[in-house]
GUGU-51443 format. One record per residue (C-alpha): residue number from 0; x, y, z. Coordinates in steps of 0.5 Angstrom, whole numbers, plus 500, padded with zeros to 3 digits. Example, Ala and Ser with C-alpha at 12.3 -4.5 7.8 and 13.67 -1.06 7.14 Angstrom:
// residues 2
<rec><resi>0</resi><c1>525</c1><c2>491</c2><c3>516</c3></rec>
<rec><resi>1</resi><c1>527</c1><c2>498</c2><c3>514</c3></rec>
// end
This chain:
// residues 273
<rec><resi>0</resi><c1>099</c1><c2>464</c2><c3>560</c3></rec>
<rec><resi>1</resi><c1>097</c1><c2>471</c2><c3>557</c3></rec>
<rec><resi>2</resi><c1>091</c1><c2>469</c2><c3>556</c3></rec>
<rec><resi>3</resi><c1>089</c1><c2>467</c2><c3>563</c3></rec>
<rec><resi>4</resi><c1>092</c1><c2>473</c2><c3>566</c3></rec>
<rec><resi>5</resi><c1>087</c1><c2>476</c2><c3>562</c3></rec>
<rec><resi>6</resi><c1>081</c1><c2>473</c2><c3>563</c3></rec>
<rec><resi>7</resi><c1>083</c1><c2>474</c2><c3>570</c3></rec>
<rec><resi>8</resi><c1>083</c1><c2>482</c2><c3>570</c3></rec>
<rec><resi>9</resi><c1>077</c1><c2>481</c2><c3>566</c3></rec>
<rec><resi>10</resi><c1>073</c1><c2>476</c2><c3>571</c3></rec>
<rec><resi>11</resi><c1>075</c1><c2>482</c2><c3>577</c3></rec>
<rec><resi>12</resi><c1>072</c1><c2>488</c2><c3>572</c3></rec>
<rec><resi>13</resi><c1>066</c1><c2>485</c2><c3>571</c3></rec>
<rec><resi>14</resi><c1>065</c1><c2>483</c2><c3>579</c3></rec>
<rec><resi>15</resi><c1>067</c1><c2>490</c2><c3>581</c3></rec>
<rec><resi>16</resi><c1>062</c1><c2>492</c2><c3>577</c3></rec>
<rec><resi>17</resi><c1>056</c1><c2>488</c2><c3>580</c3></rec>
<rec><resi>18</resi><c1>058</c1><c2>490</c2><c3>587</c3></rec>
<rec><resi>19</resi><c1>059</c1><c2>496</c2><c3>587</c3></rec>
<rec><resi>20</resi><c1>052</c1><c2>497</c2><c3>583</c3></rec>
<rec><resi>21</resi><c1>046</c1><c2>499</c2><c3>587</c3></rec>
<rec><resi>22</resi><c1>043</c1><c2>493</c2><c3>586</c3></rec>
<rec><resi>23</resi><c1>047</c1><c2>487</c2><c3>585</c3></rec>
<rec><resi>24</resi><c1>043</c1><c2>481</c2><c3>584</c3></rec>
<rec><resi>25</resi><c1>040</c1><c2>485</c2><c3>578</c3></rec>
<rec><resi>26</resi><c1>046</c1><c2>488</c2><c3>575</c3></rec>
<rec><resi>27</resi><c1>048</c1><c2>480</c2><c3>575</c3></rec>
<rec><resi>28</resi><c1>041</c1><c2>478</c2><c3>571</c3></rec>
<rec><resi>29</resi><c1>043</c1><c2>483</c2><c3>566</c3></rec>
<rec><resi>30</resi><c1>049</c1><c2>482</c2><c3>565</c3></rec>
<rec><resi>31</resi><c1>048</c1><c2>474</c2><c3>564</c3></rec>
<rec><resi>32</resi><c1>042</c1><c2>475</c2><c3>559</c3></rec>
<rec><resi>33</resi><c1>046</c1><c2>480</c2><c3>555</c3></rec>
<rec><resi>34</resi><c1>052</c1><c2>475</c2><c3>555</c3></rec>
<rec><resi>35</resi><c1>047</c1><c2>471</c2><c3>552</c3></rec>
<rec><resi>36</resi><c1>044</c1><c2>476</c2><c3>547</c3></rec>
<rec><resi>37</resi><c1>052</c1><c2>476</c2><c3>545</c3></rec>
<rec><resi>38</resi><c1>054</c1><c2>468</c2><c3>545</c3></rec>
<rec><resi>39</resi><c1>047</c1><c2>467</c2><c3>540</c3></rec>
<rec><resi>40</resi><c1>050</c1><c2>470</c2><c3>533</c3></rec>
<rec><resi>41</resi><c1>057</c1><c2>466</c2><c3>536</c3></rec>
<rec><resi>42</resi><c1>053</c1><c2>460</c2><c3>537</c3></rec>
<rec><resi>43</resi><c1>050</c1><c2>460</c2><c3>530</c3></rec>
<rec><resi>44</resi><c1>056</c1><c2>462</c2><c3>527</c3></rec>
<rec><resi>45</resi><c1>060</c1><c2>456</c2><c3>531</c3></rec>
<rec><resi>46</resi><c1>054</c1><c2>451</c2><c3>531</c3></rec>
<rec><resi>47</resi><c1>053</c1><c2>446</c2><c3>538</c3></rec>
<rec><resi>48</resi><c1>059</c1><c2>443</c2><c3>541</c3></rec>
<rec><resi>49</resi><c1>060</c1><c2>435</c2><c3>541</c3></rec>
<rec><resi>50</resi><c1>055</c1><c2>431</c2><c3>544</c3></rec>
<rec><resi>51</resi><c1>060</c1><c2>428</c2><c3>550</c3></rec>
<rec><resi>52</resi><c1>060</c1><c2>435</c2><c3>552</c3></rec>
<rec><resi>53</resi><c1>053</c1><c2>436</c2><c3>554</c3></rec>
<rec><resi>54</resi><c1>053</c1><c2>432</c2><c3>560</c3></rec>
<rec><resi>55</resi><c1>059</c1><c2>435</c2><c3>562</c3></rec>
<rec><resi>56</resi><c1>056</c1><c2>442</c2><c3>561</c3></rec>
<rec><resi>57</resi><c1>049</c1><c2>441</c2><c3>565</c3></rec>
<rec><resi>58</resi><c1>053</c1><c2>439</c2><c3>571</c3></rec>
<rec><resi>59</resi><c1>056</c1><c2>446</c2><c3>570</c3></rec>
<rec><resi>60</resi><c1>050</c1><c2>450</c2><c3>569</c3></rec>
<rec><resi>61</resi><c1>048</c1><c2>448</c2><c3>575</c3></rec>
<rec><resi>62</resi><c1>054</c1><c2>449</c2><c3>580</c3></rec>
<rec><resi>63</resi><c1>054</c1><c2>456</c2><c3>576</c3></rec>
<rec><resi>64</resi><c1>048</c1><c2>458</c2><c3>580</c3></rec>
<rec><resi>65</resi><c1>050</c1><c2>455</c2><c3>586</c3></rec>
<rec><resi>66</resi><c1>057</c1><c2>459</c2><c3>585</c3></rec>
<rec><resi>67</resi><c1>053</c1><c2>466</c2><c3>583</c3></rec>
<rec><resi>68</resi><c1>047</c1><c2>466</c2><c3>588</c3></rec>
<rec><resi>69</resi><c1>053</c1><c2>464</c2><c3>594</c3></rec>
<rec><resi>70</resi><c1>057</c1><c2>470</c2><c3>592</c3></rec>
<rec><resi>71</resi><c1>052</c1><c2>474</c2><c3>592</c3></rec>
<rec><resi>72</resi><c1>049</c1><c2>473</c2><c3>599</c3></rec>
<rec><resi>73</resi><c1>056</c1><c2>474</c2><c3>600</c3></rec>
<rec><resi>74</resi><c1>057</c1><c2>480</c2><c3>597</c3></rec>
<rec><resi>75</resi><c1>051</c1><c2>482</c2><c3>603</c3></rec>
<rec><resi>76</resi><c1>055</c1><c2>481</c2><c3>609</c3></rec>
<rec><resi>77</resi><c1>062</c1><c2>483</c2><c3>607</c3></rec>
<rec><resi>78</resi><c1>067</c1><c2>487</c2><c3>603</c3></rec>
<rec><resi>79</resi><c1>068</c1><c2>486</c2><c3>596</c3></rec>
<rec><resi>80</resi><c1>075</c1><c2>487</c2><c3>597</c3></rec>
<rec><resi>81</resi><c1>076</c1><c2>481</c2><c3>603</c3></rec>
<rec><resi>82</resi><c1>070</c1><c2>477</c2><c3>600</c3></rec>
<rec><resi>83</resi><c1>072</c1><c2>476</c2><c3>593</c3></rec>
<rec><resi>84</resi><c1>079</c1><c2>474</c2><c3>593</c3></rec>
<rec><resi>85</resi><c1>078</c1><c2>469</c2><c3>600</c3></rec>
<rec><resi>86</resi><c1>073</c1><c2>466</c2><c3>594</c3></rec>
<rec><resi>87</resi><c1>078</c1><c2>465</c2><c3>590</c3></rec>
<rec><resi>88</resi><c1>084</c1><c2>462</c2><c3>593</c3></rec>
<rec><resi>89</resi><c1>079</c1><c2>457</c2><c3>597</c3></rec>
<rec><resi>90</resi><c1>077</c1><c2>455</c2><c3>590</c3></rec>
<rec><resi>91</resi><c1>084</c1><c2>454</c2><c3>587</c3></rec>
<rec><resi>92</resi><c1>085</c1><c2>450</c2><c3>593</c3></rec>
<rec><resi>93</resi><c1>079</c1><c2>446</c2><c3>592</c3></rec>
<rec><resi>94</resi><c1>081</c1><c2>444</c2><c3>585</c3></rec>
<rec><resi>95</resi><c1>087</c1><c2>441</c2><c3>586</c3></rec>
<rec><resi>96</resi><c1>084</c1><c2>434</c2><c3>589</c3></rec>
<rec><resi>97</resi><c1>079</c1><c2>435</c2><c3>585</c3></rec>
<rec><resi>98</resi><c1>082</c1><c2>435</c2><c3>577</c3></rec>
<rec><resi>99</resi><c1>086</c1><c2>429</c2><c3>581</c3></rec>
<rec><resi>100</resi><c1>080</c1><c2>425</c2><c3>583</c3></rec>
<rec><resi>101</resi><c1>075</c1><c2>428</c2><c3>576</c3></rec>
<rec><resi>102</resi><c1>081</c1><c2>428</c2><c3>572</c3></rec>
<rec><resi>103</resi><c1>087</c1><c2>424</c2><c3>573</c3></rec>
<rec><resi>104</resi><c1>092</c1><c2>431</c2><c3>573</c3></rec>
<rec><resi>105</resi><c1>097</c1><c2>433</c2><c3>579</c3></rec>
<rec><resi>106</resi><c1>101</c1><c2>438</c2><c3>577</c3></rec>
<rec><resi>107</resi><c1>108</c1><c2>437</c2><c3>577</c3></rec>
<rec><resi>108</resi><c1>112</c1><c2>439</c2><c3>583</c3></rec>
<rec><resi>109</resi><c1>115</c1><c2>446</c2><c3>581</c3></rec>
<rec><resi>110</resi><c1>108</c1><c2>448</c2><c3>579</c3></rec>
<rec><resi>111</resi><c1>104</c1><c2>445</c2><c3>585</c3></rec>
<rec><resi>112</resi><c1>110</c1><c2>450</c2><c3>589</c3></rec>
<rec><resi>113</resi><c1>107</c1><c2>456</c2><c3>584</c3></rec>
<rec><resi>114</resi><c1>099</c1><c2>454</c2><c3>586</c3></rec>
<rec><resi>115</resi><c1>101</c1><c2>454</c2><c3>592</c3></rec>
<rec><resi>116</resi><c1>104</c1><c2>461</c2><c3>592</c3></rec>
<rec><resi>117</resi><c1>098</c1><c2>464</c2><c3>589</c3></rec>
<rec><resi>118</resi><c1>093</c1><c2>461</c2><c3>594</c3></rec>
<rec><resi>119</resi><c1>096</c1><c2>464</c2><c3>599</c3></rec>
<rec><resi>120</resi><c1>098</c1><c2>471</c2><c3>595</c3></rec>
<rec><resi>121</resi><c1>091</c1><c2>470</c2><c3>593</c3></rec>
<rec><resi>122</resi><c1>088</c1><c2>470</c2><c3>602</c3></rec>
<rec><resi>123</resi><c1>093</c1><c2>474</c2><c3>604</c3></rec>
<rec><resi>124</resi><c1>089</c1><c2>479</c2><c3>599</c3></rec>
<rec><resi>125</resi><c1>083</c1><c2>478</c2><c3>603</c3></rec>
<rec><resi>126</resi><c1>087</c1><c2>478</c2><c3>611</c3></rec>
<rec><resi>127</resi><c1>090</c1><c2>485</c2><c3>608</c3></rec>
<rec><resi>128</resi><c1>082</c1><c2>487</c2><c3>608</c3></rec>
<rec><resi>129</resi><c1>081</c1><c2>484</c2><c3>615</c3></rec>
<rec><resi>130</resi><c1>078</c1><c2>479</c2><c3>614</c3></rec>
<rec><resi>131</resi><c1>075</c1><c2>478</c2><c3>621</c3></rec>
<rec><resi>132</resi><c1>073</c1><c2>485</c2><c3>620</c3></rec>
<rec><resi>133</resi><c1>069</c1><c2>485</c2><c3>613</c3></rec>
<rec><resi>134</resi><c1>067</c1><c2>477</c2><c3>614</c3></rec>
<rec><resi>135</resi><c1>062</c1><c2>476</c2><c3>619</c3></rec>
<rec><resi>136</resi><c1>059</c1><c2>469</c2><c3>620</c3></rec>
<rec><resi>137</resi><c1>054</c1><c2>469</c2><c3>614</c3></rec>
<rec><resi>138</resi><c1>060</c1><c2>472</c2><c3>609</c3></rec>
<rec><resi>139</resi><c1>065</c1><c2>467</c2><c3>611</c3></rec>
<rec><resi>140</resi><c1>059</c1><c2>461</c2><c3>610</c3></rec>
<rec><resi>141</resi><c1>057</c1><c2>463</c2><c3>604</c3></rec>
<rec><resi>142</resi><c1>064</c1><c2>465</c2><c3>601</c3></rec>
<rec><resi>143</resi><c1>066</c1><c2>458</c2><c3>602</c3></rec>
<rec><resi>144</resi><c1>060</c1><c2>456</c2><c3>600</c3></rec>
<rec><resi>145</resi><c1>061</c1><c2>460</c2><c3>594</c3></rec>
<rec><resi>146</resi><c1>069</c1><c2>457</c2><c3>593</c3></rec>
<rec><resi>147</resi><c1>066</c1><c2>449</c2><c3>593</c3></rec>
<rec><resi>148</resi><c1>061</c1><c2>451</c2><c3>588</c3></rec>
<rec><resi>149</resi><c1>067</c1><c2>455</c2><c3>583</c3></rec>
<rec><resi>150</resi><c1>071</c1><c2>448</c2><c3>584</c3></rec>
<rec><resi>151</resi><c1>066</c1><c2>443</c2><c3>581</c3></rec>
<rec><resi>152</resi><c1>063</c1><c2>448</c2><c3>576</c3></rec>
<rec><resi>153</resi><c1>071</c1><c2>449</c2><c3>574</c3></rec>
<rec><resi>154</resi><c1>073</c1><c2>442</c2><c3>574</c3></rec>
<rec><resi>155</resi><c1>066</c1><c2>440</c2><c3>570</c3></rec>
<rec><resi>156</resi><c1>067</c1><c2>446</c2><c3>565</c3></rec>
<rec><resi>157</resi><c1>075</c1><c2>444</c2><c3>563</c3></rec>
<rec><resi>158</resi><c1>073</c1><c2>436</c2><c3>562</c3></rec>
<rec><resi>159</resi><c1>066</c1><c2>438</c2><c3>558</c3></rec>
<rec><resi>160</resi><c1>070</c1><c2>444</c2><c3>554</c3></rec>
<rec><resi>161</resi><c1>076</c1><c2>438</c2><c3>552</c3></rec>
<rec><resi>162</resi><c1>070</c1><c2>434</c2><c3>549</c3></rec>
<rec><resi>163</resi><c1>067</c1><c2>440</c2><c3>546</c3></rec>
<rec><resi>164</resi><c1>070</c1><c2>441</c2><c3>540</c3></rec>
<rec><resi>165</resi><c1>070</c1><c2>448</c2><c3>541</c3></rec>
<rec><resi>166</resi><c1>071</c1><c2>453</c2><c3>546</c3></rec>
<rec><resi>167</resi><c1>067</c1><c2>458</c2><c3>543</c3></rec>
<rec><resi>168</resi><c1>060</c1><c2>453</c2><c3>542</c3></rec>
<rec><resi>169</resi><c1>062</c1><c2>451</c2><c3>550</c3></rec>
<rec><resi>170</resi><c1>062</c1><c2>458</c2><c3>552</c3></rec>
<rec><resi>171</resi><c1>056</c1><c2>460</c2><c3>548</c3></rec>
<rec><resi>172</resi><c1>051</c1><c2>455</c2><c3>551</c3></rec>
<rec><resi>173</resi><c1>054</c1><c2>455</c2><c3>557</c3></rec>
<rec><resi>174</resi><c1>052</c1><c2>463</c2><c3>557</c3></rec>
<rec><resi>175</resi><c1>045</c1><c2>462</c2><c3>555</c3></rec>
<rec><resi>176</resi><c1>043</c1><c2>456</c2><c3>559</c3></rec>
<rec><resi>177</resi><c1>046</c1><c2>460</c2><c3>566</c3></rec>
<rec><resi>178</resi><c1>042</c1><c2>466</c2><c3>563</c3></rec>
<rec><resi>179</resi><c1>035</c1><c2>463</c2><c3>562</c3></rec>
<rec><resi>180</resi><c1>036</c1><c2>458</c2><c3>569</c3></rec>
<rec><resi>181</resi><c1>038</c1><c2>465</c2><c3>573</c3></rec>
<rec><resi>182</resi><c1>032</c1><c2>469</c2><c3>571</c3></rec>
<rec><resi>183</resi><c1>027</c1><c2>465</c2><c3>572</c3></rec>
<rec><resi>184</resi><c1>029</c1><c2>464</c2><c3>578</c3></rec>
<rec><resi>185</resi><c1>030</c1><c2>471</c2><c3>580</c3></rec>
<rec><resi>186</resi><c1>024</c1><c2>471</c2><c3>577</c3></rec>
<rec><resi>187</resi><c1>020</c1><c2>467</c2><c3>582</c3></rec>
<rec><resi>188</resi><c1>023</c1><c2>473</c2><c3>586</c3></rec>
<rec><resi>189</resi><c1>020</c1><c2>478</c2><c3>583</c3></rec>
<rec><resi>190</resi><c1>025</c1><c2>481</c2><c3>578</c3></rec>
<rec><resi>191</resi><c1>021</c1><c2>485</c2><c3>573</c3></rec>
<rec><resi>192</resi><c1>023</c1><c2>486</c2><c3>565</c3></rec>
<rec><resi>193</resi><c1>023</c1><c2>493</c2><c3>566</c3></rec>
<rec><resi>194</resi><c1>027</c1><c2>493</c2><c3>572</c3></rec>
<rec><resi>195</resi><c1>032</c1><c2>489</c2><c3>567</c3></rec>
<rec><resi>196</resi><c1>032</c1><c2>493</c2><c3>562</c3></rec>
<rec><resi>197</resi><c1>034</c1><c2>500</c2><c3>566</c3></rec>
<rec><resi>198</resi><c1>040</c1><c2>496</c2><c3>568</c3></rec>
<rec><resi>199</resi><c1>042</c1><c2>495</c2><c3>560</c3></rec>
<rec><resi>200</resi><c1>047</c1><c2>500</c2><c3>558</c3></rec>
<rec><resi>201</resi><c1>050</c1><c2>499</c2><c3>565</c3></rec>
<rec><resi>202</resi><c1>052</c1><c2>493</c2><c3>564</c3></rec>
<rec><resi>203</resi><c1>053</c1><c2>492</c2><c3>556</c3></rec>
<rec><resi>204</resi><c1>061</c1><c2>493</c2><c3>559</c3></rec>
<rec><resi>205</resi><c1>060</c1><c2>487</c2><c3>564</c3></rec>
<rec><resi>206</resi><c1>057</c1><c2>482</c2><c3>559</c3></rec>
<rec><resi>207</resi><c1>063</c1><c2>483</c2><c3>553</c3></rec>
<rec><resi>208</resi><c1>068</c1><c2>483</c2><c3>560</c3></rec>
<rec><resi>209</resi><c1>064</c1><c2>476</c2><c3>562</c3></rec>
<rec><resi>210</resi><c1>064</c1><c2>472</c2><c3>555</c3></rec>
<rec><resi>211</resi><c1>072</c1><c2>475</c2><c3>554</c3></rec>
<rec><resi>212</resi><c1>074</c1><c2>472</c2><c3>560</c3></rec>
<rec><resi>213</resi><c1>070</c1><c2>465</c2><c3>561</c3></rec>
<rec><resi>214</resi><c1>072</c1><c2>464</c2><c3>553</c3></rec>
<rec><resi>215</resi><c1>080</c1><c2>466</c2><c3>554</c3></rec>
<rec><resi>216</resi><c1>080</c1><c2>461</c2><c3>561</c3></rec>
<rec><resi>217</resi><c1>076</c1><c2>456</c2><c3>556</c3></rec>
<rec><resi>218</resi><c1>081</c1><c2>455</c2><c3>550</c3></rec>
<rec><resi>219</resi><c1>087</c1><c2>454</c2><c3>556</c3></rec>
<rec><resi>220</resi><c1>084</c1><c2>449</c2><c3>559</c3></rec>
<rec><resi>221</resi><c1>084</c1><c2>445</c2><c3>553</c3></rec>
<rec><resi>222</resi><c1>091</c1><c2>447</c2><c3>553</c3></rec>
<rec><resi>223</resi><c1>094</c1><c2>446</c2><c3>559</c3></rec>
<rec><resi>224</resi><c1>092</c1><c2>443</c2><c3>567</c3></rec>
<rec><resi>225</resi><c1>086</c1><c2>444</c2><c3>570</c3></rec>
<rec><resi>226</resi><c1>089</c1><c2>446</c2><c3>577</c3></rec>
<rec><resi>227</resi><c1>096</c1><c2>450</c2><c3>574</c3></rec>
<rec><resi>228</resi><c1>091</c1><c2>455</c2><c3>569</c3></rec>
<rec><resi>229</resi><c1>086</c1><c2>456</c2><c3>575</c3></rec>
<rec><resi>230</resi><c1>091</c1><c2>458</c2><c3>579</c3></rec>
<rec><resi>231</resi><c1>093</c1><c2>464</c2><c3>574</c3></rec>
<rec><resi>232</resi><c1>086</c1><c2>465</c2><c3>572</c3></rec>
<rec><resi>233</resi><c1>085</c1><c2>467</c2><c3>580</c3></rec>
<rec><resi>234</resi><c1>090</c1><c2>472</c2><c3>580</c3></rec>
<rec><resi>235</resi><c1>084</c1><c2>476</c2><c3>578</c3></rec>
<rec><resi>236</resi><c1>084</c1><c2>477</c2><c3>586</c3></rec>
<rec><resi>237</resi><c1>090</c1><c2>481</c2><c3>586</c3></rec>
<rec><resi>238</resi><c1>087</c1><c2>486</c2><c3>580</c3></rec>
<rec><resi>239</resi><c1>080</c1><c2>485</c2><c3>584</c3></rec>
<rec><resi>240</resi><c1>084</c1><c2>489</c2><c3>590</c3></rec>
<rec><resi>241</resi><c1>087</c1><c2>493</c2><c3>586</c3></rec>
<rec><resi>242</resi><c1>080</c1><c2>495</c2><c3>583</c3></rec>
<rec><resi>243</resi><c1>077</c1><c2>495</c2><c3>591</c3></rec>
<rec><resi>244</resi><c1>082</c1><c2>500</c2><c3>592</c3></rec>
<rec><resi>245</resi><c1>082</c1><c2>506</c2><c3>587</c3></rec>
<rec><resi>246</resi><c1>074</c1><c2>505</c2><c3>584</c3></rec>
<rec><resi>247</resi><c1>071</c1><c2>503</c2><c3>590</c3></rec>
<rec><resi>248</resi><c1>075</c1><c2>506</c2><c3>596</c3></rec>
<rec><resi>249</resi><c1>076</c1><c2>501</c2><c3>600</c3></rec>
<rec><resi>250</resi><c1>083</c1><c2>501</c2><c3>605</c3></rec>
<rec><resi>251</resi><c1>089</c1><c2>499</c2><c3>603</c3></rec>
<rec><resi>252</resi><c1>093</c1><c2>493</c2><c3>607</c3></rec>
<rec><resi>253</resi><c1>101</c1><c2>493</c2><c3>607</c3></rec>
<rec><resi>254</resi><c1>100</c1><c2>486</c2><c3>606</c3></rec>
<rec><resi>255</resi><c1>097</c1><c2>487</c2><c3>600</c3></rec>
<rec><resi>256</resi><c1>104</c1><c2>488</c2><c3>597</c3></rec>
<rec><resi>257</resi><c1>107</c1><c2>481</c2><c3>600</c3></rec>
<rec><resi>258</resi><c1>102</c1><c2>478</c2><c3>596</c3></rec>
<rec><resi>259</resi><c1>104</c1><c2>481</c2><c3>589</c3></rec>
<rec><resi>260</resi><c1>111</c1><c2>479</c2><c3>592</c3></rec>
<rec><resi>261</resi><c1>109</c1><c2>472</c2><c3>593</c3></rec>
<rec><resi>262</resi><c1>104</c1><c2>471</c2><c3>587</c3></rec>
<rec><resi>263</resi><c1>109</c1><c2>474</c2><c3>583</c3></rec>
<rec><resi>264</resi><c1>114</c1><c2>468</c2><c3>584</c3></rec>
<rec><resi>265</resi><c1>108</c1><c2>464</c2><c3>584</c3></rec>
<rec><resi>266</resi><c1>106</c1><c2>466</c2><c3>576</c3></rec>
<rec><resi>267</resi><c1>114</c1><c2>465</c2><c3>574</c3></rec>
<rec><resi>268</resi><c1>113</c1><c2>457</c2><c3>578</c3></rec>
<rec><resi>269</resi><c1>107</c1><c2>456</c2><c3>574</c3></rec>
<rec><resi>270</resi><c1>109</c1><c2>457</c2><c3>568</c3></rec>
<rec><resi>271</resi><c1>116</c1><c2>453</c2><c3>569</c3></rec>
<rec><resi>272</resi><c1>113</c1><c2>447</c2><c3>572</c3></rec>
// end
């Protein structure tokens, strides 16, 4: 439980950061590629996961591009504030009739209740930014878009780590293959290396916040039900407000409040469920 929490402050830190930087496909792009220049010693130290993990992760990495290239279209046509969070409760959502069909788990009542609560904690977090004044048309699509891609790469990454044999080699190819697949498409849009090497002390913190959390919410899912650990991962809305309020200056809802009051609950359900 403590360490998908805190994979969740680290998953909204990092976020912020690409938002609130001049550029934000480009802060994205130096901040895979320098999660990957992380994850090579790792990845040499650990060695590859297990053969039966791989297909597994393919489906991923693929999942992951369309997740990243959403939120950031997303991120184009509304406010991080109302964007992030309305991205992660719709995924929490999203998984729950997935890991049933994929994987066969339904959470147990108590938990499910506690699923539930962060969800609408989570949306609620995003009405308190006003959703119909910082989503337009295209930043609602694109958020949603975002959402379902989440879902399934979640789903993939939970079943593909279960059989990996370790959370470490998982997350460490999973980091290299995303970068090598993201740049070269930005490449093909004309991202210079000059451009990324500009971007590389500015991001450094992002990377290690990136690898941290993707490698914490690993080792969960191989201890604990799919949905139940998203549920807690995606906390990170509530971290994520917090960040929009005091670092990026963006305005604070009252509902903001109830939402930490439901998702508090939420927690405690999910832990005891």
């Amino acid at each position: 439980m403590a360490a998908a929490l805190l994979s969740a402050a680290l998953h909204a830190a990092w976020n912020a950061g690409v938002k609130s930087s001049a550029n934000p496909p480009l802060a994205m792009t130096a901040q895979m590629l320098a999660s990957a220049v992380l994850a090579v010693p790792v990845l040499a130290w650990v060695g590859p996961p297990a053969p039966a993990a791989w297909p597994w992760m393919a489906l991923s990495c693929l999942l992951g591009m369309g997740a990243v290239a959403s939120l950031l279209r997303a991120y184009e046509h509304g406010a991080f504030g109302a964007i992030y969070p309305m991205a992660r409760a719709s995924s929490v959502l999203l998984v729950l009739p997935l890991a049933a069909g994929v994987a066969g788990e339904w959470p147990r009542p108590l938990a499910l209740l506690g699923v539930t609560l962060v969800s609408v904690a989570v949306l609620m977090l995003a009405r308190g930014q006003g959703v119909t004044r910082a989503l337009s048309g295209p930043a609602l699509g694109w958020t949603l878009a975002s959402a379902a891609f989440t879902a399934g790469y979640i789903v993939c990454d939970a079943q593909g780590v279960r059989r990996a044999g370790s959370a470490l080699a998982y997350g460490c190819v999973l980091a290299i293959a995303n970068a090598l697949l993201w740049s070269a498409w930005q490449r093909r849009q004309g991202l210079r290396a000059a451009d990324l090497l500009q971007q590389r002390w500015r991001t450094a913190w992002m990377a290690v916040a990136a690898t941290a959390s993707y490698w914490l919410i690993l080792w969960v899912w191989t201890h604990a039900p799919i949905a139940p650990a998203s549920a807690l991962r995606d906390t990170s809305a509530i971290f994520a407000t917090l960040i929009a309020v005091t670092v990026l200056k963006e305005r604070l809802d009252r509902r903001v409040l109830l939402a930490v009051a439901l998702a508090t609950p939420g927690t405690v359900a999910i832990r005891l469920g």
